[in-house]
N, C-alpha and C positions, 0 to 999 in steps of 0.2 A: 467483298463480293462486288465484282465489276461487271460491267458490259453486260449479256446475253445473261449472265445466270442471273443479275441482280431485278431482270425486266422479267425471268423466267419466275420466281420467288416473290415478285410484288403482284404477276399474273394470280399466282397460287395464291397469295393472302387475301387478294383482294375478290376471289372466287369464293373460298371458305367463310368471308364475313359479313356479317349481318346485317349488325349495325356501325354506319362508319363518318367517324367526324373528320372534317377538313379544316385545315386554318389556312387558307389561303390568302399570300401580298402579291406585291405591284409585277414581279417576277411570272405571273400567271396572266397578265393582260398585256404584257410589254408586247409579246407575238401578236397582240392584233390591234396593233399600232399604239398603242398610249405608254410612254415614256416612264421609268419610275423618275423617282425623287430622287436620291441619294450617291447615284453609280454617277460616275468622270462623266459622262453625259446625260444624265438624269436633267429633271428640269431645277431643282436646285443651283445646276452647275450654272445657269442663266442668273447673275449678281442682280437682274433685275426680279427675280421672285423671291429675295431672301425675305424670309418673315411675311409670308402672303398668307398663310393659314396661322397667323396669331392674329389671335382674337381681340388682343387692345390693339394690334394693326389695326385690324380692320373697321373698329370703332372709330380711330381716328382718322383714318384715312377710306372708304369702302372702296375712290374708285382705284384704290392701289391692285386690291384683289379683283377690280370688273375690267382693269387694263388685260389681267394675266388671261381670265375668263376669255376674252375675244379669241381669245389663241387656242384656248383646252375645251371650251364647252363644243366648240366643230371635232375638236378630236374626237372627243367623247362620242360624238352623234357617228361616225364615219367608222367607227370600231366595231369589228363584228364577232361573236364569240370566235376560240379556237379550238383546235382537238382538244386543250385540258379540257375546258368550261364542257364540251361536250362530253367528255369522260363522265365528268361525275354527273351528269343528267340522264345519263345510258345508262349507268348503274342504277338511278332511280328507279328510271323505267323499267328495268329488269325484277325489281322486287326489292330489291337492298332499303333500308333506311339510313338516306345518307341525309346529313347537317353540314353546313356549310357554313363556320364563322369565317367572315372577308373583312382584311384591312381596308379594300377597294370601296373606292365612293362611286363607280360604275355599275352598270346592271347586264354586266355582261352574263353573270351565272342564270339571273330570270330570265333574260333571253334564251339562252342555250335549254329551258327548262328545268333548270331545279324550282325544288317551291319551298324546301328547306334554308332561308338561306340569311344568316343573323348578319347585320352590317354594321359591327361594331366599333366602325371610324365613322359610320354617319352617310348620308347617300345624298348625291349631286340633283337626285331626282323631285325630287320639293325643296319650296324655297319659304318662310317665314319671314314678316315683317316682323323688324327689332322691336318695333314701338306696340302694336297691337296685338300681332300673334297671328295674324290672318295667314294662311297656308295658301301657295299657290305652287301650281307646277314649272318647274323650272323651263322646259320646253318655252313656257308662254313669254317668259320672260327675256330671251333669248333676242328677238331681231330687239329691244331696248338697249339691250347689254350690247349688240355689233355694230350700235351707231353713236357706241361711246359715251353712254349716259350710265350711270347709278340707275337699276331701278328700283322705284318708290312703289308705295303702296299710297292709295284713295285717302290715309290719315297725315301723308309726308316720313313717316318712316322707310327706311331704307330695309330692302329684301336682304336674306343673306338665305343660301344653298344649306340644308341641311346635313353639309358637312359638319363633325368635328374639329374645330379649330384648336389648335394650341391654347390650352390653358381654361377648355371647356370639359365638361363631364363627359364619360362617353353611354353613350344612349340605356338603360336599364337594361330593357327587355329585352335588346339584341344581346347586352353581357351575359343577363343572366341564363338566358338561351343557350349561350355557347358556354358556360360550363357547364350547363347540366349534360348537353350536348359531350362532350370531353369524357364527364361521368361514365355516362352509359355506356359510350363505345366500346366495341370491340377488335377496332383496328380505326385509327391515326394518322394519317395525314397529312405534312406541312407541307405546304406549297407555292412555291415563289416568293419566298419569304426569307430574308434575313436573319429574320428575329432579332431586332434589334431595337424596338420600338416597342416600350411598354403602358400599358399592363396588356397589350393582346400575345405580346411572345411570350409571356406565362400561361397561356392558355392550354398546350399538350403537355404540362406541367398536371394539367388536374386526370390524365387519365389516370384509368386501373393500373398496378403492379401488370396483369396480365393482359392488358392489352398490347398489341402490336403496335409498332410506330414506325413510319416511312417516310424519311425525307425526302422531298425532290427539289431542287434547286439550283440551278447554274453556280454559285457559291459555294464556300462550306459555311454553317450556322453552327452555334454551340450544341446543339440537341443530334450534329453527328453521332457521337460516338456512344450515344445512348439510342442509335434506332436499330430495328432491326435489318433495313435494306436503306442504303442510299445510292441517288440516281441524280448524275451530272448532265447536266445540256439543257439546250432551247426546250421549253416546257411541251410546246407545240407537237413537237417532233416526240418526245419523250412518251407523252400518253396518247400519239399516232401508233404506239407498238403497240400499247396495251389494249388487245383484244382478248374480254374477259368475256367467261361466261359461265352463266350461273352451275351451280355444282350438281 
């Protein structure tokens, strides 16, 4: 199912359903400007971010990861949702119970309005002292970070962003959220996402036998040939078609 009828049939499933989980990655934020990881020009492809989200990096080194910071946290702040992120907040709004597990450490979807939304790589948006525990918002810590300091915390520990690092746990509540999430649904989701990065590309793994699955993604991912519709291109543009309305 290609072109027009594959947007015609993701219109219809996504009218008929109820309850609906998403797993969206970096492939969903890339359109409003933040760069993935992994792709010929992702920010990987820069030798100087290799190993930036490992965690004994960043122990050993923190201002390895507040060099890269100077460069991504203005991204971050200058990025504004797009059609997808808008998509699945429209659906909210409409009446749907839509979930939302994000590999994204960005708040692009609470912008846009979802309030469903499990961040199961961890979010840029608070920051914890390593040493005490104390929580601050990352925001505040920001003009420290742009004037090429490490920031510290009032005990001398160093802050670290409530991202997931390499070789860290990923957060409870947000996992176990989005399985149960996965559970219930009745239509599926992935988007902007490779899947290629686990245990979050196990996660459309846990829905029902009967529920529907919908890949979108500029790529192909391994969970092709087990959906029921898949849909190629800039994500942006992709659910600018889909104008759904409730049934």
């Amino acid at each position: 199912m290609k072109g027009a009828d594959a947007i015609r049939e993701t219109v219809e499933r996504v009218g008929r359903a109820r309850r609906i989980a998403a797993l969206t990655g970096a492939g969903i934020s890339t359109p409003s400007g933040i760069p993935d990881f992994r792709s010929a020009d992702g920010l990987y492809a820069d030798e100087r971010n290799a190993n930036v989200f490992d965690i004994g990096e960043f122990h050993r080194r923190p201002e390895h990861f507040y060099r890269f910071a100077r460069e991504f946290y203005p991204m971050l702040q200058r990025a504004q949702p797009n059609a997808a992120h808008r998509a699945l907040a429209a659906w909210e709004r409409e009446g749907k119970e839509v979930h939302i597990a994000t590999q994204n450490i960005d708040d692009l979807h609470q912008r846009a309005g979802s309030t469903r939304v499990y961040p199961v790589h961890g979010t840029v948006e608070t920051s914890a002292c390593q040493d005490c525990g104390v929580a601050r918002r990352t925001s505040e810590l920001v003009p420290e970070v742009m004037t090429g300091r490490v920031p510290r915390c009032g005990c001398g520990g160093v802050f670290k962003p409530d991202i997931t690092f390499f070789g860290e746990m990923l957060p409870e509540e947000a996992w176990n959220r989005s399985v149960e999430a996965m559970h219930l649904a009745d239509l599926v989701l992935v988007i902007g996402t490779s899947l290629a990065v686990y245990p979050a590309a196990s996660l459309p793994d846990q829905r029902r036998p009967a529920a529907a699955l919908i890949v979108v993604n500029r790529d192909p991912t391994p969970l092709d040939g087990a959906a029921d519709v898949v849909l190629r291109g800039d994500l942006a543009e992709v659910f600018g078609r889909l104008e759904v309305s409730p049934p």
